[in-house]
Backbone as JSON Lines, residues from 0, in Angstrom:
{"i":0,"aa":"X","n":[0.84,-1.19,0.0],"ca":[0.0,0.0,0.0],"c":[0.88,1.25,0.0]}
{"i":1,"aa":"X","n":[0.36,2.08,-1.25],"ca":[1.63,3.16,-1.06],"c":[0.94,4.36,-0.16]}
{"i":2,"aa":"X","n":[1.63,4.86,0.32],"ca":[1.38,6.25,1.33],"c":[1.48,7.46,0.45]}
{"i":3,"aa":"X","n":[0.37,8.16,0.57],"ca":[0.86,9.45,0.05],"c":[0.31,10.31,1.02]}
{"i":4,"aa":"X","n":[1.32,11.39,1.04],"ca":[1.55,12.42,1.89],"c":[0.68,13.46,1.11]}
{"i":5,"aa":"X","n":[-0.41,13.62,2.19],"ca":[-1.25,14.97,2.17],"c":[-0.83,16.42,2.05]}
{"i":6,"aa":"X","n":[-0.82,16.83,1.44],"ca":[-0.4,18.7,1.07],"c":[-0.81,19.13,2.34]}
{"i":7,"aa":"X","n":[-0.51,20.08,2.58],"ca":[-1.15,21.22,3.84],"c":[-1.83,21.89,3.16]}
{"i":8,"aa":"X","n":[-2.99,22.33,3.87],"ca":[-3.86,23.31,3.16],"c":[-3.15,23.93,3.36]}
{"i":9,"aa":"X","n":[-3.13,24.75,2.07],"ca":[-3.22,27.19,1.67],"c":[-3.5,27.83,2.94]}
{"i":10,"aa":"X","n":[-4.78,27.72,3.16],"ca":[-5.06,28.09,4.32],"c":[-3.94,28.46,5.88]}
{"i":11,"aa":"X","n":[-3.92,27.07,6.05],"ca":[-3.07,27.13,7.39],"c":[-1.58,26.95,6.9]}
{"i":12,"aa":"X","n":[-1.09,26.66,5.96],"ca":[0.3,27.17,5.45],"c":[0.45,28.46,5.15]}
{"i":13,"aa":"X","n":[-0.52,29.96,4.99],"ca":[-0.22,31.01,5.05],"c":[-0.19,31.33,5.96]}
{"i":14,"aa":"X","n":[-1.01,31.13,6.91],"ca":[-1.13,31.95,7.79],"c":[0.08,31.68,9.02]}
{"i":15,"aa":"X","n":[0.58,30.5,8.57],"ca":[1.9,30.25,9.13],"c":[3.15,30.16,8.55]}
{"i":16,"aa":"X","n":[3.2,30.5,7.71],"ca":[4.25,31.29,6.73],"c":[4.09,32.87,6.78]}
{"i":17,"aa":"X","n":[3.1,33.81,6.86],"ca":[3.07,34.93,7.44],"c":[3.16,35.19,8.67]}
{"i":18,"aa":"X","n":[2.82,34.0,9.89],"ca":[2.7,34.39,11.2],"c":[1.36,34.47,11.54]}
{"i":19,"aa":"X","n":[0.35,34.97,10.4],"ca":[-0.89,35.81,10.98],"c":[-2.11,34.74,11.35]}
{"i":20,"aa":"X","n":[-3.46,35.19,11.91],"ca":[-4.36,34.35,12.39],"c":[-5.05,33.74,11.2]}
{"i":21,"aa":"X","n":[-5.92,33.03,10.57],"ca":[-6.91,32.92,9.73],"c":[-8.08,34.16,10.12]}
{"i":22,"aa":"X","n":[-8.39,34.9,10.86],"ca":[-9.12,36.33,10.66],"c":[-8.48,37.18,9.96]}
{"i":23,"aa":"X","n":[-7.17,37.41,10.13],"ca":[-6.21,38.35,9.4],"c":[-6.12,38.05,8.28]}
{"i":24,"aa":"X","n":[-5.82,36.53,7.84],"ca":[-6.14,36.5,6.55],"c":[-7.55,36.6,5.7]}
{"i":25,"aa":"X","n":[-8.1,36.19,6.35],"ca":[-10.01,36.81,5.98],"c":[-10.2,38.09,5.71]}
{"i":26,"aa":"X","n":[-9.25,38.64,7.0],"ca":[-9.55,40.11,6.63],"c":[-8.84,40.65,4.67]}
{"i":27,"aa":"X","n":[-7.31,40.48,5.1],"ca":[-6.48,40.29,3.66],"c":[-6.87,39.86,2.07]}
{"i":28,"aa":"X","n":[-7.87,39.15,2.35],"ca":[-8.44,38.53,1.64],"c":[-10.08,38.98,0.91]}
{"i":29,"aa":"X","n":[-10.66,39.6,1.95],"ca":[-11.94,40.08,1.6],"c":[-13.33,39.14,1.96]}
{"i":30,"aa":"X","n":[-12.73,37.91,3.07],"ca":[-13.79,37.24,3.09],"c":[-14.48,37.04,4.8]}
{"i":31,"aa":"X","n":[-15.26,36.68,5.38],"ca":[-15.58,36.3,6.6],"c":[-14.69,35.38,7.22]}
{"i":32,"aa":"X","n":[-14.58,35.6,8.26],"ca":[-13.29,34.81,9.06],"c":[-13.65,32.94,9.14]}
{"i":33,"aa":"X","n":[-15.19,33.26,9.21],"ca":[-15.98,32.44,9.19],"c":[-15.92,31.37,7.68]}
{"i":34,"aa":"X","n":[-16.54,32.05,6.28],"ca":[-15.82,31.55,5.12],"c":[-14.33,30.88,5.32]}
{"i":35,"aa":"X","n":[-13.34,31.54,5.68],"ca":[-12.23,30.89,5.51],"c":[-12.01,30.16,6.23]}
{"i":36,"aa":"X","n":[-12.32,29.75,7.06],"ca":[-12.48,28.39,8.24],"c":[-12.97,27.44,7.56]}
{"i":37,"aa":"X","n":[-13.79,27.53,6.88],"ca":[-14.22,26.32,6.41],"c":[-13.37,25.75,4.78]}
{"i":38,"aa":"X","n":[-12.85,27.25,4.66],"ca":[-11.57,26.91,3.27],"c":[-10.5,26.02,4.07]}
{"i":39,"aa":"X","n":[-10.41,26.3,5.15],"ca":[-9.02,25.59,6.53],"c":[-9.36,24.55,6.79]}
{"i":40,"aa":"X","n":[-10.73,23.84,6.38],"ca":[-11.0,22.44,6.82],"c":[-11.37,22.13,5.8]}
{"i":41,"aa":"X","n":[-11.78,22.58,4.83],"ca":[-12.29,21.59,3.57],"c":[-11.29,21.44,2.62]}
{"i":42,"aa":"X","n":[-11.42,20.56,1.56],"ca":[-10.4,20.58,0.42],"c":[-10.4,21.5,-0.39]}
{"i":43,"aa":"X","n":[-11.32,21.66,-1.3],"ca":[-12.26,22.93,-1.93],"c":[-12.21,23.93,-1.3]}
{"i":44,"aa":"X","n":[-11.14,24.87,-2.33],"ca":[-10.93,26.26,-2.25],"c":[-11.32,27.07,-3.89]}
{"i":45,"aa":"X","n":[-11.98,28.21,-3.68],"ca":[-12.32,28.35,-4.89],"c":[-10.97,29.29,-5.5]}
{"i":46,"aa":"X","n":[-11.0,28.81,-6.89],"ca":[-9.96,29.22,-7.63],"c":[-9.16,31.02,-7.32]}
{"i":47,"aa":"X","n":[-9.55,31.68,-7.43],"ca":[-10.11,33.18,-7.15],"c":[-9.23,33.16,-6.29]}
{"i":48,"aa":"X","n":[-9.56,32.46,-4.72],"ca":[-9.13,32.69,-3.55],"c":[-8.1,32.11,-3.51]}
{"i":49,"aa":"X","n":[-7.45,31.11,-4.37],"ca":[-5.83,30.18,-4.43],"c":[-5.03,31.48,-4.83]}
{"i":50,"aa":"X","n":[-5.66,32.39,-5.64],"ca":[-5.0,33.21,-6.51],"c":[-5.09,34.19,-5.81]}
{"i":51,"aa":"X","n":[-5.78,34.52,-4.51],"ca":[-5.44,36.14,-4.24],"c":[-4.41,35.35,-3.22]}
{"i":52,"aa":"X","n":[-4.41,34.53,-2.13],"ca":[-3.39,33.9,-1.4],"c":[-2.57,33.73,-2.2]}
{"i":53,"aa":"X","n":[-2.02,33.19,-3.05],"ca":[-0.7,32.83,-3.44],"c":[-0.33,33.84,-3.91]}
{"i":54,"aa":"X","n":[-0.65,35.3,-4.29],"ca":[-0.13,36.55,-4.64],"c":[0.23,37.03,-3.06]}
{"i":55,"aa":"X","n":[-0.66,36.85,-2.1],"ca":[-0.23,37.39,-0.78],"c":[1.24,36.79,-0.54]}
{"i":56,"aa":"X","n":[1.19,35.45,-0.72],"ca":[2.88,35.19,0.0],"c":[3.57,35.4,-1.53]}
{"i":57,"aa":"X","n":[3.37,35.67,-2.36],"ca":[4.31,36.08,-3.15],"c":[4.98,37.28,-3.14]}
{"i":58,"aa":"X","n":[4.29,38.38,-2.58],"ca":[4.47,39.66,-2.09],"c":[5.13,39.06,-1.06]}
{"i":59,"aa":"X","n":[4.76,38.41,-0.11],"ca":[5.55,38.39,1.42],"c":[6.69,38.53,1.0]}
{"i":60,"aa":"X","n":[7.25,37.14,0.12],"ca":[8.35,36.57,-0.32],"c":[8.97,37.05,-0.82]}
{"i":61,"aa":"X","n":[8.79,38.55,-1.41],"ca":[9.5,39.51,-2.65],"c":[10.05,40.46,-1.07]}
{"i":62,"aa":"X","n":[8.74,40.49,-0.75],"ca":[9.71,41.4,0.7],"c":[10.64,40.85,1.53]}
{"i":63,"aa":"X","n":[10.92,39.91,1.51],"ca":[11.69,39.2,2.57],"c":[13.19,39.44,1.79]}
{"i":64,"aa":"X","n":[13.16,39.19,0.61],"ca":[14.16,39.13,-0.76],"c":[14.54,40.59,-0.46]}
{"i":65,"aa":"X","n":[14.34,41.48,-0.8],"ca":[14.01,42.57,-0.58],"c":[14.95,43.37,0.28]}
{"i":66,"aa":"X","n":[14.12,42.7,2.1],"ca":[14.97,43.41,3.24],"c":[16.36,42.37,3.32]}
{"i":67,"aa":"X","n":[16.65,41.47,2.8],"ca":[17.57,40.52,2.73],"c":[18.67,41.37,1.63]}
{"i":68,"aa":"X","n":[18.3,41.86,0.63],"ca":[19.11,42.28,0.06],"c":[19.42,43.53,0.75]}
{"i":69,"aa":"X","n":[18.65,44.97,0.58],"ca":[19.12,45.51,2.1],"c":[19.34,45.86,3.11]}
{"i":70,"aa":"X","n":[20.19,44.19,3.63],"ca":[21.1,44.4,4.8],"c":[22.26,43.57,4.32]}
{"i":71,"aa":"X","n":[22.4,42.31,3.18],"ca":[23.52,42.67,2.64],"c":[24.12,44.12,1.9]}
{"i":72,"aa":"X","n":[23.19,44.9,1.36],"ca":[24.26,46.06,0.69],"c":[24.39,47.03,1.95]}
{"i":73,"aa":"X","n":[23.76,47.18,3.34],"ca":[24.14,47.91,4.1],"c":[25.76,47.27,4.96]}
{"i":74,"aa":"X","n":[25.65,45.77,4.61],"ca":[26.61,45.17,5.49],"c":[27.86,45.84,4.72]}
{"i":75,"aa":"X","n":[27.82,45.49,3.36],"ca":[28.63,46.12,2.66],"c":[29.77,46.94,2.77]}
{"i":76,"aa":"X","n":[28.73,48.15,3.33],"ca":[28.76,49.72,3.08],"c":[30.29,49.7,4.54]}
């Protein structure tokens, strides 16, 4: 029997890759804290909402790049 390893939901991988609550991301997002709770337990996420989350940590991720670069060019200096 082969095992396959379950993905983490979007859901609770952003909000722990940002740090923030699932309200914060509801809020971020435009939806009821309530709605996205049930995106955090169900499989079914609607398309729309994969796509405004995965632009959120893509932004995170550009910022992180970002302050990473400077404080190498301040180390630099």
């Amino acid at each position: 029997m082969e095992s396959v390893e379950k993905e983490e939901n979007l859901v609770k991988k952003t909000c722990r890759e940002l740090g923030i609550t699932q309200k914060e991301l509801a809020e971020k997002i435009g939806v009821t804290d309530r709605t996205l709770s049930k995106y955090a337990t169900n499989e079914y996420i609607p398309k729309n909402v994969i796509n405004h989350i995965n632009l959120i940590l893509e932004n995170h991720n550009q910022n992180k790049l970002i302050d990473s670069l400077k404080y190498s060019i301040q180390n630099i200096k």
